[in-house]
C-alpha positions as CSV (number, residue, x, y, z in Angstrom):
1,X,83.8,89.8,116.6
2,X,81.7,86.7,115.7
3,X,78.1,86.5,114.2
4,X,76.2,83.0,114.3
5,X,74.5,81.2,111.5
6,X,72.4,78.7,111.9
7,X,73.1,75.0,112.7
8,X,73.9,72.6,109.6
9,X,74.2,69.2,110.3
10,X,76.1,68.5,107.1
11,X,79.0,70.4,107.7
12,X,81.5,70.3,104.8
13,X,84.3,70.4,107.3
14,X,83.4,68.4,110.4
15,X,80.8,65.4,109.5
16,X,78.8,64.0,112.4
17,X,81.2,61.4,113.6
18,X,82.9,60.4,116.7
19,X,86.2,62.2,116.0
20,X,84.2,65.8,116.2
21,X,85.0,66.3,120.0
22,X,87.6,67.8,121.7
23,X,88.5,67.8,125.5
24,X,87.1,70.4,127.9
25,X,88.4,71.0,131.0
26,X,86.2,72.8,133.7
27,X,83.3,73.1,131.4
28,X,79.8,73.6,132.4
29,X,79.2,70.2,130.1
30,X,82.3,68.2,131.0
31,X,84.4,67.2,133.9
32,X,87.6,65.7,134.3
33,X,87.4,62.1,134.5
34,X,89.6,59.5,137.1
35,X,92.5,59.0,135.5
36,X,93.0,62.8,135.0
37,X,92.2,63.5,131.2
38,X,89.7,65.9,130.2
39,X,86.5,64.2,128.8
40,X,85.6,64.7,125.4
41,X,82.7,66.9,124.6
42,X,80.8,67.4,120.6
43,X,81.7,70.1,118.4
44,X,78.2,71.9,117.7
45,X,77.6,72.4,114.0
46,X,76.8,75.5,114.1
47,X,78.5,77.8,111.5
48,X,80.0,81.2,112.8
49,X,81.3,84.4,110.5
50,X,84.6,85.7,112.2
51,X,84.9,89.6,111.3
52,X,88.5,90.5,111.9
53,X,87.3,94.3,112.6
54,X,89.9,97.0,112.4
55,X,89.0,98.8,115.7
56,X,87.9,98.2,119.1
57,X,84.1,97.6,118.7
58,X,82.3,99.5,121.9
59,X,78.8,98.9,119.8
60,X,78.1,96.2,117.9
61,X,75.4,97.5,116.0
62,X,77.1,100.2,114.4
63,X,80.2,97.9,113.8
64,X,77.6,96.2,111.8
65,X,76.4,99.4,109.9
66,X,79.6,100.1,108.9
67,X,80.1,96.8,107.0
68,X,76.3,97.5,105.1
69,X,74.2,95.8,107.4
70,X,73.6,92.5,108.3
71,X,71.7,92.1,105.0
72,X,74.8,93.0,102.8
73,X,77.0,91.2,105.0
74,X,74.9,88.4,104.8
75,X,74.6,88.4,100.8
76,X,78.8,89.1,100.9
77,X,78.9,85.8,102.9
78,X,76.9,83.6,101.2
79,X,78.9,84.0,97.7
80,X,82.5,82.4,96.9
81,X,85.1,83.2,99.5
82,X,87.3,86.3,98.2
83,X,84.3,88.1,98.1
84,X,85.3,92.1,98.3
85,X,84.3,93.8,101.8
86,X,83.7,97.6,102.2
87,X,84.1,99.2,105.7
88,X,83.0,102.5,106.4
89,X,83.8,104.1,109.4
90,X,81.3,106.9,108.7
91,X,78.6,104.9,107.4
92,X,76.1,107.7,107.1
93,X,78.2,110.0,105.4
94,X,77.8,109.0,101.3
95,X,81.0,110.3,100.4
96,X,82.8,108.5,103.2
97,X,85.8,106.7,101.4
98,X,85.8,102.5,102.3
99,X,88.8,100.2,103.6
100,X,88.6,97.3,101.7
101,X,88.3,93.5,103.0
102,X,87.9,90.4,101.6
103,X,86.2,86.7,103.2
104,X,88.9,83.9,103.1
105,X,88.2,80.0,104.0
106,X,88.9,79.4,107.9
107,X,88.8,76.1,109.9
108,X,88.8,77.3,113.5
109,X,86.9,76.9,116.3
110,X,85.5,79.8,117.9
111,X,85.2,79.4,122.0
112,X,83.7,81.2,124.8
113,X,85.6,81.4,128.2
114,X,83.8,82.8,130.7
115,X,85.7,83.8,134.3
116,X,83.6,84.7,136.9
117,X,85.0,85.8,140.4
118,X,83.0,86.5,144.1
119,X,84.5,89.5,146.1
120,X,85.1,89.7,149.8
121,X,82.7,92.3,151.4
122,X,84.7,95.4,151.5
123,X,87.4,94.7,149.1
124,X,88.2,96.9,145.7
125,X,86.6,95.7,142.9
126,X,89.6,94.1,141.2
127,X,90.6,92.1,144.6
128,X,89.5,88.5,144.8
129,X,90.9,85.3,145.6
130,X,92.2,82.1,143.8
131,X,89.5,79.9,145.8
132,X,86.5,82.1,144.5
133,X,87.9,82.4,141.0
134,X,86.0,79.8,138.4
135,X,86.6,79.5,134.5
136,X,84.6,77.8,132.3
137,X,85.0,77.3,128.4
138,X,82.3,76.4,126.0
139,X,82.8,75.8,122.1
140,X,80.1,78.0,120.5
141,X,80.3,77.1,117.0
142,X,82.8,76.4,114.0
143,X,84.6,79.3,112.3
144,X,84.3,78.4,108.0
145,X,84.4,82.1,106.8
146,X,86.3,84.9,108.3
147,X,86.5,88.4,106.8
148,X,90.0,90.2,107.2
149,X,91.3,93.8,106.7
150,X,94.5,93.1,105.7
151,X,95.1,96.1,103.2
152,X,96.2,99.6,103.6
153,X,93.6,102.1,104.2
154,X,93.2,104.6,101.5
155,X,92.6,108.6,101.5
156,X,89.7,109.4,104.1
157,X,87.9,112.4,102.5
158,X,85.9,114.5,105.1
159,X,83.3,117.7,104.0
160,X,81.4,120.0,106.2
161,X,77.9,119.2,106.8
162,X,76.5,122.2,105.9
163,X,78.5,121.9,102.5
164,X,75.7,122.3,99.9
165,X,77.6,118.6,98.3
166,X,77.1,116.6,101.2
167,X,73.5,117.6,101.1
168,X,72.7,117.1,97.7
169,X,74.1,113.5,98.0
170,X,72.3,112.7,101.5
171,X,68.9,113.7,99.0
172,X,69.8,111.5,96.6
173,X,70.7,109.0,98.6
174,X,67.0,109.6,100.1
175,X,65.7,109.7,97.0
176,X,64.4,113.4,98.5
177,X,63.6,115.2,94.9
178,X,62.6,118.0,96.1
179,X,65.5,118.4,98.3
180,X,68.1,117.3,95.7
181,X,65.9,120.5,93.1
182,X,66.6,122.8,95.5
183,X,69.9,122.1,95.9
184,X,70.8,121.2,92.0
185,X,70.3,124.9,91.7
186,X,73.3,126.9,90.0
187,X,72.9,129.4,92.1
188,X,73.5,127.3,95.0
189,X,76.7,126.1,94.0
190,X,77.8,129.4,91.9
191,X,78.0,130.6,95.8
192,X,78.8,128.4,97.8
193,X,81.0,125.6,96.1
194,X,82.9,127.9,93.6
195,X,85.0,129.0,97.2
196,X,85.6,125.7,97.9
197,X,87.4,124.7,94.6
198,X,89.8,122.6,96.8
199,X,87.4,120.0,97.9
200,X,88.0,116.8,95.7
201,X,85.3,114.5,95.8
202,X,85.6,110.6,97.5
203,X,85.8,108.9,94.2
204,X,87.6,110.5,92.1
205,X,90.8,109.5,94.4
206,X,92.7,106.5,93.2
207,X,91.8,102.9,95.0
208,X,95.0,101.7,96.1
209,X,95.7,98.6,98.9
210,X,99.1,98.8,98.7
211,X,102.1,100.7,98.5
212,X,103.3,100.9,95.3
213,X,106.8,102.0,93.8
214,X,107.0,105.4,92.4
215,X,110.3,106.0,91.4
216,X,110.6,109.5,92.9
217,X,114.2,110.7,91.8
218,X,116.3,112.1,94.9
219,X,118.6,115.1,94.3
220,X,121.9,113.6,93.5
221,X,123.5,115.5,96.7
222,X,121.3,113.9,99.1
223,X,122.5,110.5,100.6
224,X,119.3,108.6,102.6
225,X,121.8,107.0,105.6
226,X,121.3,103.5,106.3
227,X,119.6,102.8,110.0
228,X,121.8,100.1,111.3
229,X,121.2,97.7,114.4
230,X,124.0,96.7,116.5
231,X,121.9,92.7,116.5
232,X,123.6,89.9,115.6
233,X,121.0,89.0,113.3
234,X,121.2,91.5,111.0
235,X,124.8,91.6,110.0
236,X,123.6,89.5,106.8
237,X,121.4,92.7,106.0
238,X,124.2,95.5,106.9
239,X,126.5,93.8,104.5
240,X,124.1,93.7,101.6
241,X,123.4,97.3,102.3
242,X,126.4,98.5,101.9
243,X,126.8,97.7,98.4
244,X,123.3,99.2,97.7
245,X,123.3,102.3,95.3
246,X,122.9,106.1,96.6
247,X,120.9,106.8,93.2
248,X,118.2,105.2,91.0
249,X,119.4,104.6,87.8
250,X,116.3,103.7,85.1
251,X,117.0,101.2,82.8
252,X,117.2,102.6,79.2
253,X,118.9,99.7,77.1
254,X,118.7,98.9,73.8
255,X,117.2,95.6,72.5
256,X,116.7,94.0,68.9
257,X,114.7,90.7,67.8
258,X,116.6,88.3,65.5
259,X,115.2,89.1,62.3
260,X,116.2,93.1,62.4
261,X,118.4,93.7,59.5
262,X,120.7,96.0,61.4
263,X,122.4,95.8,64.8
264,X,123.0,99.2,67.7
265,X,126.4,100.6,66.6
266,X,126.7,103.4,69.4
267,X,125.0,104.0,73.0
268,X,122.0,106.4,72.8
269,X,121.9,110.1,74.4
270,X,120.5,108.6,77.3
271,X,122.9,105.9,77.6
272,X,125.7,108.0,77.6
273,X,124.3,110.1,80.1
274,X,124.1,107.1,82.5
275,X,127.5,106.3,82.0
276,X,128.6,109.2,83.5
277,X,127.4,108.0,87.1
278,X,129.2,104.9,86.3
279,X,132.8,104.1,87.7
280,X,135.4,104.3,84.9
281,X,136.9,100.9,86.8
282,X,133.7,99.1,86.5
283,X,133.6,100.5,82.9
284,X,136.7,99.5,81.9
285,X,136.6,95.8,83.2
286,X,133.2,95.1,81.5
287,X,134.7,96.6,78.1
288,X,137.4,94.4,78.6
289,X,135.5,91.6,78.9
290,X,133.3,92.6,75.7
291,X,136.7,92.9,73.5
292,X,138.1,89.4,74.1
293,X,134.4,87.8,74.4
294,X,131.3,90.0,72.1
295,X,128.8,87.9,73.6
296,X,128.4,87.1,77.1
297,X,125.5,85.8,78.8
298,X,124.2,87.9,82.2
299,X,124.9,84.7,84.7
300,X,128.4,84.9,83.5
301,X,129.1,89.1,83.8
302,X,127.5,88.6,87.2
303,X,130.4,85.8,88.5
304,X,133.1,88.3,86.3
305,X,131.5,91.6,88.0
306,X,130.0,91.0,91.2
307,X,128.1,93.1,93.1
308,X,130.6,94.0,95.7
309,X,133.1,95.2,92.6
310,X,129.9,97.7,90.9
311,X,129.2,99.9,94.1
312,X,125.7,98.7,94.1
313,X,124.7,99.2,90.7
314,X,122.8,97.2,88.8
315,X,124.6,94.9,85.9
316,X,121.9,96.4,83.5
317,X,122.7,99.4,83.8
318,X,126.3,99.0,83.6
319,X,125.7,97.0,80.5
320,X,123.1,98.5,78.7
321,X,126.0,101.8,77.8
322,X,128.6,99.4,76.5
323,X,126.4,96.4,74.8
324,X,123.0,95.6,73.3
325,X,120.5,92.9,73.8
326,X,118.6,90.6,71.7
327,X,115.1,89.3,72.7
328,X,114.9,86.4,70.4
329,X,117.0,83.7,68.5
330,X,119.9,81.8,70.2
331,X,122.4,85.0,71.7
332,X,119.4,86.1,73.6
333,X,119.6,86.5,76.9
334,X,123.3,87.8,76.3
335,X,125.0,90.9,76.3
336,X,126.1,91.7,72.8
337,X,128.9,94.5,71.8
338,X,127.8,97.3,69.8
339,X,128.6,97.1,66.4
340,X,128.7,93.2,66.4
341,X,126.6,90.9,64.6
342,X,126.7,87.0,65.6
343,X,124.7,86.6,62.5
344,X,127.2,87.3,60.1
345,X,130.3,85.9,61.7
346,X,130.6,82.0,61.4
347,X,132.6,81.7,64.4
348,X,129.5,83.0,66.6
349,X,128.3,79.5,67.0
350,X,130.5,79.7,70.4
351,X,128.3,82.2,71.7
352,X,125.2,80.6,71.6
353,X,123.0,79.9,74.5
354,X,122.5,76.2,76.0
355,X,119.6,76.0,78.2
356,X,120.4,73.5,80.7
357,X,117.2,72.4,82.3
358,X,117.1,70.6,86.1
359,X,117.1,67.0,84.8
360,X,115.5,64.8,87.1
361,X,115.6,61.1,87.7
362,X,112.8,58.6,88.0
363,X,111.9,58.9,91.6
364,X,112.6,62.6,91.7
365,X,110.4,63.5,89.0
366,X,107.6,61.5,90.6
367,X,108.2,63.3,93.9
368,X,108.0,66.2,92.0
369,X,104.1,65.7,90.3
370,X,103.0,64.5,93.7
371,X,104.3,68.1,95.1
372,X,102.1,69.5,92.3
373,X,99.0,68.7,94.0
374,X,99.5,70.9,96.9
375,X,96.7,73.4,97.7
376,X,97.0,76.7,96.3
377,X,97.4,78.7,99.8
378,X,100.2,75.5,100.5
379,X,102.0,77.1,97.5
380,X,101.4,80.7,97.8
381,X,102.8,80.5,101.4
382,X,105.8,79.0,100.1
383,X,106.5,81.2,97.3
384,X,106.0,83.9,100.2
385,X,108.6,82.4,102.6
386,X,111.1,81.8,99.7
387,X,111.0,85.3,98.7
388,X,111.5,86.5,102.4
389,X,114.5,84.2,102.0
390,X,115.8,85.3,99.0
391,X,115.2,88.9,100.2
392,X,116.9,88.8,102.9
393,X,119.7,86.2,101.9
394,X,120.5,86.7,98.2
395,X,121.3,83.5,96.3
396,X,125.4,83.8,94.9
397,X,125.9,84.1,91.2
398,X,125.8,80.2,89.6
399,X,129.0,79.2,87.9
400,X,128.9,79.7,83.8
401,X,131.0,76.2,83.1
402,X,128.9,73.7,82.3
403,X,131.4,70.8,83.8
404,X,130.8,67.1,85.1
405,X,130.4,68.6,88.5
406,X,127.5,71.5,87.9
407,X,125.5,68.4,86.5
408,X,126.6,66.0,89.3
409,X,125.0,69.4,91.3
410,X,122.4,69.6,89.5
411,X,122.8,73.1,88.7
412,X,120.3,74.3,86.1
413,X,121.4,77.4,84.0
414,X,121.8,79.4,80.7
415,X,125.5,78.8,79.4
416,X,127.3,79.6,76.1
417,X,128.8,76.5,73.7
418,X,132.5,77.9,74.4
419,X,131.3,77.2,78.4
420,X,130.3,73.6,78.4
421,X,133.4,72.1,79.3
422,X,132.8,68.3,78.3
423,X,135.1,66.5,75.8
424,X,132.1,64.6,74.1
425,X,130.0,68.0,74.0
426,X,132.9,69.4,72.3
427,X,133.8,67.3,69.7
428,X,130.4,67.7,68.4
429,X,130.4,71.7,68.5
430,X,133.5,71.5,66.6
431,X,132.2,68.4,63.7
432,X,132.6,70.9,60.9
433,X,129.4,69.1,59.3
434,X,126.9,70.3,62.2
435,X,127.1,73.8,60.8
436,X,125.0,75.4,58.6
437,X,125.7,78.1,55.7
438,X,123.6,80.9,57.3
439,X,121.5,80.7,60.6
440,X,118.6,80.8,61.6
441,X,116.5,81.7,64.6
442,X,115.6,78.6,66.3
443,X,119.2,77.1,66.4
444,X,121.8,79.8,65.2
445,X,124.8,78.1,63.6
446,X,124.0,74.5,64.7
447,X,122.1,72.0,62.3
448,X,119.1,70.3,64.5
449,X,120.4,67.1,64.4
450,X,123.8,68.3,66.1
451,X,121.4,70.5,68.5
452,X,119.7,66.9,69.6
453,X,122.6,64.5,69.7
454,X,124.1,67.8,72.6
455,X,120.9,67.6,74.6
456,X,120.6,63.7,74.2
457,X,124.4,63.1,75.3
458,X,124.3,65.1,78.2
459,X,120.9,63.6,79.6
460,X,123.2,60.4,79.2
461,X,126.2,61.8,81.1
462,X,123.3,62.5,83.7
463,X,122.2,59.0,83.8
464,X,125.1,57.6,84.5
465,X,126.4,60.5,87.1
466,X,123.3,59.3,88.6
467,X,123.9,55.7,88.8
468,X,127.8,55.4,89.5
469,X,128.7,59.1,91.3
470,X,132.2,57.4,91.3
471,X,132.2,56.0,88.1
472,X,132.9,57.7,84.9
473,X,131.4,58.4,81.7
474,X,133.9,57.0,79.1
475,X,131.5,54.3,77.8
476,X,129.8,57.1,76.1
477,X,130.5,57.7,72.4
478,X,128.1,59.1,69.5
479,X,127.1,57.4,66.9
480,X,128.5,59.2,64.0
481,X,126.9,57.3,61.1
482,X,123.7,57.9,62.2
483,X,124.2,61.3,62.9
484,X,125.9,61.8,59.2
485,X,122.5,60.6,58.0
486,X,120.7,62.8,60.1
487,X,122.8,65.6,59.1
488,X,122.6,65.3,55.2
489,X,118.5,65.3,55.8
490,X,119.2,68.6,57.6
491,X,121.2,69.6,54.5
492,X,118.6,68.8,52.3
493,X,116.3,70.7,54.2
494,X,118.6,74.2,54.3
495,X,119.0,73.7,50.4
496,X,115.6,73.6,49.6
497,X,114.7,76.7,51.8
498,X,118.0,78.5,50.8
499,X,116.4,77.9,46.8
500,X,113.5,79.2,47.8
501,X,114.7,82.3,49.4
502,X,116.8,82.7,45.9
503,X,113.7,82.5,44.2
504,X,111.9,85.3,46.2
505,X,114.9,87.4,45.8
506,X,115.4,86.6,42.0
507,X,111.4,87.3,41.1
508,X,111.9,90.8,43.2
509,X,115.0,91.9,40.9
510,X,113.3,90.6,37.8
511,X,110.7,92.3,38.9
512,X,112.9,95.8,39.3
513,X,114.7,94.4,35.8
514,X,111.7,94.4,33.8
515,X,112.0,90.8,33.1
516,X,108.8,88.6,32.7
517,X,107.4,86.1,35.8
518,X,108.0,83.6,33.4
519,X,111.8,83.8,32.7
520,X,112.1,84.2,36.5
521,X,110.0,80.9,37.1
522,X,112.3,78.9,34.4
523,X,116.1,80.3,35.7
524,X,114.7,79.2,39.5
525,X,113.4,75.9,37.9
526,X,116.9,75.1,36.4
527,X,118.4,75.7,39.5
528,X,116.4,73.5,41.6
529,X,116.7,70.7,39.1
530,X,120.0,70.7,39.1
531,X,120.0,71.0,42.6
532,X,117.8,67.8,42.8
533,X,120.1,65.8,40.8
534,X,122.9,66.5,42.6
535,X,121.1,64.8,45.3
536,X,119.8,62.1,43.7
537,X,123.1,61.0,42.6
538,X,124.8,61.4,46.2
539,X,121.5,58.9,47.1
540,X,122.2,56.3,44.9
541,X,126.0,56.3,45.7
542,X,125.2,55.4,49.2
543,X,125.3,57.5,52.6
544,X,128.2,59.8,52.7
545,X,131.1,59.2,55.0
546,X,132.1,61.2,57.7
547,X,134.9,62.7,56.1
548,X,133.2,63.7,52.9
549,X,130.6,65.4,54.6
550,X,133.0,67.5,56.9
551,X,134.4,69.1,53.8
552,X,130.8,69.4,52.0
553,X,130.0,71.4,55.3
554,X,133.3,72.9,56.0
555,X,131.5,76.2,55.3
556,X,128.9,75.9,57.5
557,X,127.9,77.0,61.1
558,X,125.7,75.6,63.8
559,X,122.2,74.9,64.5
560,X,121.0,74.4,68.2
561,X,117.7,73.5,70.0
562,X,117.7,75.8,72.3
563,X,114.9,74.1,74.7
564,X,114.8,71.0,73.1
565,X,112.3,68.3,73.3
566,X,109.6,67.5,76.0
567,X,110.6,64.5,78.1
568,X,109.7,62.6,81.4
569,X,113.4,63.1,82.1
570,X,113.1,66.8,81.7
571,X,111.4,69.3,84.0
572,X,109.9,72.1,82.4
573,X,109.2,74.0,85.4
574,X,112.6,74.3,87.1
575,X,114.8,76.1,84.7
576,X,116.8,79.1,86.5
577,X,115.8,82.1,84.3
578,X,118.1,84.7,84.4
């Protein structure tokens, strides 16, 4: 179903030019030339509207009526593409409930074929010969808006026509007062529509295009059998569905932020009424794995757990009646045990999260800004065929050991500090002067400058993976007097803010004490003074070796970036979120 616009000779598409033809064979305005070839006719520049209609149109006319009239459709054409269509089917029925549409940018051609056939006297209707049978093709216009019903149809509501409702509305719609007095009456309704109390009205039913997820609960006796084909091709899909769950388990786990005071001890009520659904085996493994490890991040409990070993359930669930999660700080995106706080236990620097970002190389990342200029429907399409794909071909669970290999790979990931399995990477998580007396939220345990000279060293180990696949990365050390310096900056820093909480804390309990502001201020003072000389003096006596600032630091724990800095080296845009 086409309508025609009128001709524009400055077509925004096609531009008067010697490349707008295409060949015709058997036209009424072309022939086919010696050598064989179709000759090449113009494109007309005339603009056409493309209705994919929903139905098979019989009259045109009322296909039209249905859409508002060529005056609506008109106005619905000539504003920005994604413009919202309404079909009615019953287009003189007000309360007649609409499909909707929309008009998307086309660039197609729309052509007329035209077959016409001469029939031997006598002969049926549909009888004719190859010799008397002629085709010709002619290219009406171009195609630069089409309007598409794409969308689900919603709820079609239908009344009687004598229903005193459907009346009233046809008068108002008329603008028939006297019509729409008589029928406003109470009486009117009082007898009539009070009977009909199960008529809902067209609008008041929800506007819905799509299906949508309800989470209906099925009795727990009922099992939904699988339908499985006896193809080839979906093998992939009869495997994956056999490790899909009889039940739908809602997600009810617990989460904290960083700077709550007190940690989940215990499952709640609903929690422990999940658990009972859960198999004791599965249970019992993933406790297991809590009680030698407290914290452990989801990527790794999937590669410990897999899905074939959990009957289909999800890891959430499983974990969510045995651990807690926290949304901030550097153990988020973990699973933590209940009762356990990272925050007060030194040794938690281990079970902080490294984001390891896709690191890219020169040429790569320049590939990758040119692929940034791709249309939008370029990259909606391909989001759309890489879901199909990960749909129907679920990606593995990535390995949690950060190693020489996963970067050689490429392999971009959340891991913990106890997982990164690189001799340089390790001496620094275990310099006893990287670590600081309390943490914070930002970089846990770690001081910053141990959290960059981590992200740093591996973009080096990169590099050079990079340029000698072969080779090795020996040549790279860390340079520890500069990082010493760095560190007793970062020591600084945690004193002064450690005084400051002190005074806070000491002005509240003078406060509670009865004490004046004033004493407060001048204890506070003394300790920041002496505090201050203490540093002064270490200034003057030069930088601090390495192995006095081990033991100034022994009783500290670990600071780390967890994103780091923004770099041409590093893609923001590719990190695999768990």
């Amino acid at each position: 179903m086409a309508f025609y616009g009128t001709d524009n000779s400055a077509n925004p598409y096609l531009s008067p030019s010697s490349s707008n033809y295409v060949g015709n064979n058997g036209s009424n305005n072309a022939n086919v030339n010696v050598n064989g070839n179709a000759e090449r006719s113009p494109i007309p520049q005339r603009t056409v509207l493309s209705v994919e209609y929903p139905g098979y149109v019989v009259n045109t006319e009322k296909a039209v009526k249905s859409l508002g009239g060529r005056e609506k459709l008109a106005r619905d054409v000539s504003e920005n593409t994604g413009a919202r269509l309404e079909l009615r089917y019953r287009y003189n029925d007000p309360t007649s409930h609409p499909i909707s549409g929309e008009i998307v940018p086309t660039q197609n051609i729309l052509i007329k074929v035209t077959r016409r056939t001469k029939r031997l006297k006598g002969a049926p209707k549909d009888k004719s010969t190859e010799k008397t049978v002629k085709k010709s093709a002619e290219i009406v216009g171009i195609i630069e808006k089409t309007a598409r019903f794409r969308k689900l149809a919603d709820f079609q509501y239908v009344i009687g026509k004598d229903d005193p409702l459907a009346g009233l509305t046809r008068a108002l719609k008329d603008v028939n007062l006297e019509e729409a007095k008589k029928l406003g009456g109470s009486d009117v309704f009082d007898s009539n529509v009070t009977a009909r109390t199960a008529y809902i009205p067209a609008p008041f039913l929800d506007h819905s295009c799509w299906p949508s997820q309800y989470l209906f609960k099925v009795s727990g006796q009922q099992r939904q059998k699988q339908h499985e084909s006896s193809s080839n091709a979906d093998n992939l899909d009869k495997d994956a569905n056999k490790h899909v769950a009889p039940y739908n388990m809602l997600y009810h786990g617990i989460h904290i932020r960083f700077a709550d005071q007190t940690v989940p001890s215990e499952p709640t009520p609903q929690l422990l009424e999940d658990m009972k659904v859960i198999p004791e085996t599965v249970l019992s493994k993933a406790r297991a794995i809590l009680d030698e490890t407290p914290v452990v991040t989801r990527n790794a409990m999937e590669v410990m757990i897999p899905l074939s070993e959990r009957n289909g359930i999800k890891l959430n669930n499983i974990m969510s009646t045995i651990s807690y999660g926290m949304d901030t700080g550097p153990w988020r995106s973990c699973w933590i045990r209940f009762g356990y706080d990272p925050r007060k236990d030194r040794d938690a620097y281990r079970y902080q999260i490294f984001d390891q970002r896709r690191l890219l190389s020169s040429e790569a990342a320049l590939r990758h800004r040119k692929g940034r200029t791709r249309g939008f429907h370029q990259l909606q399409m391909s989001a759309f065929v890489q879901g199909e794909v990960a749909m129907r071909y679920p990606a593995p669970a990535q390995k949690y050991i950060l190693d020489e290999e996963a970067i050689r790979q490429d392999i971009a990931g959340i891991y913990q500090m106890q997982n990164i399995d690189l001799p340089l990477v390790k001496d620094l998580l275990e310099y006893p002067a990287g670590r600081r007396k309390t943490p914070c939220e930002k970089s846990g345990w770690f001081y910053p400058s141990i959290a960059k000279t981590i992200r740093l060293k591996i973009r080096e180990i990169k590099k050079a993976i990079d340029e000698a696949p072969n080779g090795g990365t020996s040549e790279i050390f860390v340079d520890y007097e500069a990082l010493n310096r760095s560190l007793a900056e970062d020591y600084r820093q945690e004193e002064a803010e450690l005084a400051a909480e002190r005074m806070v804390k000491d002005r509240e309990e003078g406060m509670l004490l009865g004490q004046s502001s004033q004493f407060v201020r001048d204890r506070v003072n003394a300790q920041v003074n002496e505090l201050m000389k203490e540093l002064g003096a270490e200034k003057q006596s030069g930088t601090t070796d390495r192995d006095d600032l081990a033991d100034n630091y022994d009783s500290d724990d670990a600071e780390f970036d967890v994103y780091g800095e923004e770099s041409e080296e590093m893609d923001s845009d590719d990190g695999f979120n768990l």
